[in-house]
C-alpha positions in Angstrom: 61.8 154.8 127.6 61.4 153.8 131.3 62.2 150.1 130.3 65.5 151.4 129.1 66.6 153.8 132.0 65.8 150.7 134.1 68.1 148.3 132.4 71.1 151.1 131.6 70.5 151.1 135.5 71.1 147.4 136.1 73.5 147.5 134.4 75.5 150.1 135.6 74.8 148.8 138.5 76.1 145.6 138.1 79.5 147.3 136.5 79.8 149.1 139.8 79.4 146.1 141.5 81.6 144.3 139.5 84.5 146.6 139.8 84.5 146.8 143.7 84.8 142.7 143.8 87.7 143.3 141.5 89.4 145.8 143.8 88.2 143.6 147.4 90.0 140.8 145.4 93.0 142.9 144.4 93.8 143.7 148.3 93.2 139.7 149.3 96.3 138.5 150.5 97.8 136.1 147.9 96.5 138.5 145.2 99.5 139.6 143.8 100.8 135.8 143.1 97.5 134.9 141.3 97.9 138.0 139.5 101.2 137.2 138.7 100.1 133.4 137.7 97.2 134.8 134.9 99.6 136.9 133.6 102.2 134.2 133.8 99.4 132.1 131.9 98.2 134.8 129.3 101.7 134.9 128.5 102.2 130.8 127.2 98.4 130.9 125.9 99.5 133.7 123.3 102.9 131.7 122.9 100.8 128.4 122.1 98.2 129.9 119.4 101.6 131.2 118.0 102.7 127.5 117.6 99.4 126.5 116.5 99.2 128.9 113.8 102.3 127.5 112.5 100.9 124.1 112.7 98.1 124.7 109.8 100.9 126.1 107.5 102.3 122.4 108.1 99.2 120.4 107.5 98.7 122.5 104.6 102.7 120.9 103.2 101.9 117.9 103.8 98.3 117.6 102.4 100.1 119.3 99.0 103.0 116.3 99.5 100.5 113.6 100.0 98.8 114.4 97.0 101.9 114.7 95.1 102.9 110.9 96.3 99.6 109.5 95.5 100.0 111.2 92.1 103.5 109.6 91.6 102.3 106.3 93.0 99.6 106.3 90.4 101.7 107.5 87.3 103.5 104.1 87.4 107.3 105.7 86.7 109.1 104.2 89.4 110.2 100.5 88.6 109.0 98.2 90.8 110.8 97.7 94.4 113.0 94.8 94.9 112.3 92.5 97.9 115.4 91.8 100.0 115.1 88.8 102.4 116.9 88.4 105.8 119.3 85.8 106.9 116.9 85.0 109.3 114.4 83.9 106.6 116.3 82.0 104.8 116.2 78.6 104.6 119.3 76.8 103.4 119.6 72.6 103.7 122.8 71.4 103.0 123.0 67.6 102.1 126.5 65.8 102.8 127.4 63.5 99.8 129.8 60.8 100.4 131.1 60.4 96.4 129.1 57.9 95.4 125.5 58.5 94.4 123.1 56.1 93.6 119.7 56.6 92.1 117.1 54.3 93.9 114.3 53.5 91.8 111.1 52.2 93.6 109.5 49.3 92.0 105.9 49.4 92.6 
């Protein structure tokens, strides 16, 4: 019983101390604008887990459209995709003929 007055008064005692530092800081000069500045702050933090939460409604769409892709992919439906090439890959060799062509034929 003793053992438990003593810590309900450590405690208390450390609540009492606590709230005078909060009031000493409270009349510190420069107080108000770092009161201003945590509220300031506890204003965006609850704005950001807002955005988060919105964020695992997202993942969740797109793990469900993923799967839905690799099912397609794997179903074979789709007809197979056509590969264009560039003009800049292409190699073209034009050969200038002047009217006449002769076959040579290489005797060995």
């Amino acid at each position: 019983m003793a053992r438990a007055r003593a810590q309900k008064d450590i405690l208390s005692r450390l609540a009492d101390a606590g709230e005078e530092a909060i009031q000493k800081l409270s009349e510190a000069p420069g107080a108000d604008r770092f009161m201003s500045a945590a509220n300031t702050m506890r204003d965006r933090v609850d704005e950001m887990q807002k955005r988060l939460r919105g964020l695992e409604a997202l993942e969740q769409r797109l793990a469900a459209l993923e799967r839905k892709v690799d099912r397609l992919s794997k179903s074979g439906s789709t007809a197979p995709a056509t590969r264009k090439t560039s003009t800049a890959t292409r190699k073209t060799t034009t050969t200038k003929s002047s009217g006449t062509s002769r076959a040579r034929t290489r005797k060995t």
